[in-house]
N, C-alpha and C positions, 0 to 999 in steps of 0.2 A: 500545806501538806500535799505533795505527790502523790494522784493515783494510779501509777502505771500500770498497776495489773489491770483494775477495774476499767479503765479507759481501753486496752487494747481488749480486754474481754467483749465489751460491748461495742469498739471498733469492727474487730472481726464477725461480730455476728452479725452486722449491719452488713457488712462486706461478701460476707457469705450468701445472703439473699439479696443480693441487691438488683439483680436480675430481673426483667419482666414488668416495671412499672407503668400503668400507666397514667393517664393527664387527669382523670376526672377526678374530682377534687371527691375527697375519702371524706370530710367529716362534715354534718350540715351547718348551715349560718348560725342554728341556736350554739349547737356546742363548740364554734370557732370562736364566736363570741363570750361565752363561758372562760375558756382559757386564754382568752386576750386579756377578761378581766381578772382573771388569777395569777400572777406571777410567781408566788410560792410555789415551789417545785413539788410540796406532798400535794396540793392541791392542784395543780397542773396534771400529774400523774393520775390523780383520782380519778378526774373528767376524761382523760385518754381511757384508763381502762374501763369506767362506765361505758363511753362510745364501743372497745371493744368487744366487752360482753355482749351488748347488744346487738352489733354484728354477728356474733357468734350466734345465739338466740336465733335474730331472725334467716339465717342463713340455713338455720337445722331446721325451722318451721318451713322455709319455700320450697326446701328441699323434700320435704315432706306432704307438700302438697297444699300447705297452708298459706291463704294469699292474705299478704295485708290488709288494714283497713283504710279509708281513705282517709287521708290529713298524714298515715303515719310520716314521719321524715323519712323512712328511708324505703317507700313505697316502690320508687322506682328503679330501686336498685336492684341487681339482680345477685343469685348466690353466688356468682365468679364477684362482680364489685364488692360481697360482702365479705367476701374472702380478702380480695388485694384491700379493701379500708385497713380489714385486721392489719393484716403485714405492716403496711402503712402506718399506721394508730402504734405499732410497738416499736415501732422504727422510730419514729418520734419521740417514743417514751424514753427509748436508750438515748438517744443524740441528746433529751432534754436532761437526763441524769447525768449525761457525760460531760455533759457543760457546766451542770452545776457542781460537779462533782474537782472540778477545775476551775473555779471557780474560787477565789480568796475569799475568805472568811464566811463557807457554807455555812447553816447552821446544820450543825450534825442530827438535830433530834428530829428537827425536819429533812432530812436528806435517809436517815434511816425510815422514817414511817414510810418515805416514798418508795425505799426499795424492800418491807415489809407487806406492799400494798404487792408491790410487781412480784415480790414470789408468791403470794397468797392466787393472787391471778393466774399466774402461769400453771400452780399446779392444779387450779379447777380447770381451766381451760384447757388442758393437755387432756383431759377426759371428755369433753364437748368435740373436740378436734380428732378425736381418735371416730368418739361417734360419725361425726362427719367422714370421714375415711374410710369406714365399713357404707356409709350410706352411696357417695360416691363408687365404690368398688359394687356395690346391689346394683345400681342404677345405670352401670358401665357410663358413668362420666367424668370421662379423662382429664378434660379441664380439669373442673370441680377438682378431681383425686390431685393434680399436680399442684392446685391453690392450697389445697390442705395439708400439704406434705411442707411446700413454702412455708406456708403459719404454722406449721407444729417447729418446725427448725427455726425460725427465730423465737419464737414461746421457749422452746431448748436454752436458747444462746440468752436469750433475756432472765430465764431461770437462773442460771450459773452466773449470770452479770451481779442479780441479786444478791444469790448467795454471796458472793463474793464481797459487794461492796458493803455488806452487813458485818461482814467480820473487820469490815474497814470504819464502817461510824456507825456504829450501836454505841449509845451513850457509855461508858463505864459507870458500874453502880458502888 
């Protein structure tokens, strides 16, 4: 089965942000390793959006004022890396659904929990990211505010990817 909407849906939002990346690797050695060993796409998906709640989290704590503890993984990262991981982390998620989703003989039950999981995400995280956005605009940090503008626009483009690809494998009952 063809999914040309869903595919150019989360083509274009890729494409849309694709701007500004840079080299330092966005997810630590536990959870690269995590999703090496998971190939199942609902559980692929999982481990990204756990990695990016946690960015989101610790991004609204630094910015806050609150400094990590030490061993955390992602101690030395700073709120602009926590931001471009985000971007990153959902950029992955889409390119990981768009392949699977092209992919012959997906399983649908699993191909919909993954994209139940990414719009459950998207719309807690459009309220963590809005946060972030007033925090950044308080604090006059430009970065910051233009990272956060970045993640709320593919959170967007990854929302409607969901939607979208839900109405394309949601089991019938």
């Amino acid at each position: 089965m063809r999914i040309p909407q869903l595919t150019g849906l989360l083509f274009l939002a890729w494409l849309s942000a694709a701007a500004g990346q840079t080299r330092r690797e966005f997810l630590t050695p536990a959870e690269i390793e995590k999703i090496q060993d998971h190939q199942e796409i609902e559980k692929r998906v999982e481990i990204y959006l756990e990695a990016a709640a946690l960015r989101l989290r610790a991004a609204q704590e630094r910015i806050t004022g609150k400094e990590s503890e030490p061993g955390d993984p992602l101690e030395f990262f700073t709120v602009e890396d926590m931001l471009d991981g985000y971007y990153r982390i959902m950029r992955s998620v889409m390119l990981n659904l768009d392949g699977a989703a092209q992919k012959p003989g997906t399983d649908r039950g699993k191909m919909s929990k993954a994209l139940k999981s990414l719009k459950s995400h998207t719309e807690k995280a459009e309220k963590e990211l809005l946060v972030l956005k007033r925090l950044a605009e308080e604090k006059l940090l430009e970065t910051v505010w233009n990272l956060v503008n970045r993640a709320i626009d593919i959170a967007k483009g990854a929302h409607a990817g969901a939607v979208e690809g839900l109405s394309r494998f949601t089991e019938p009952r």
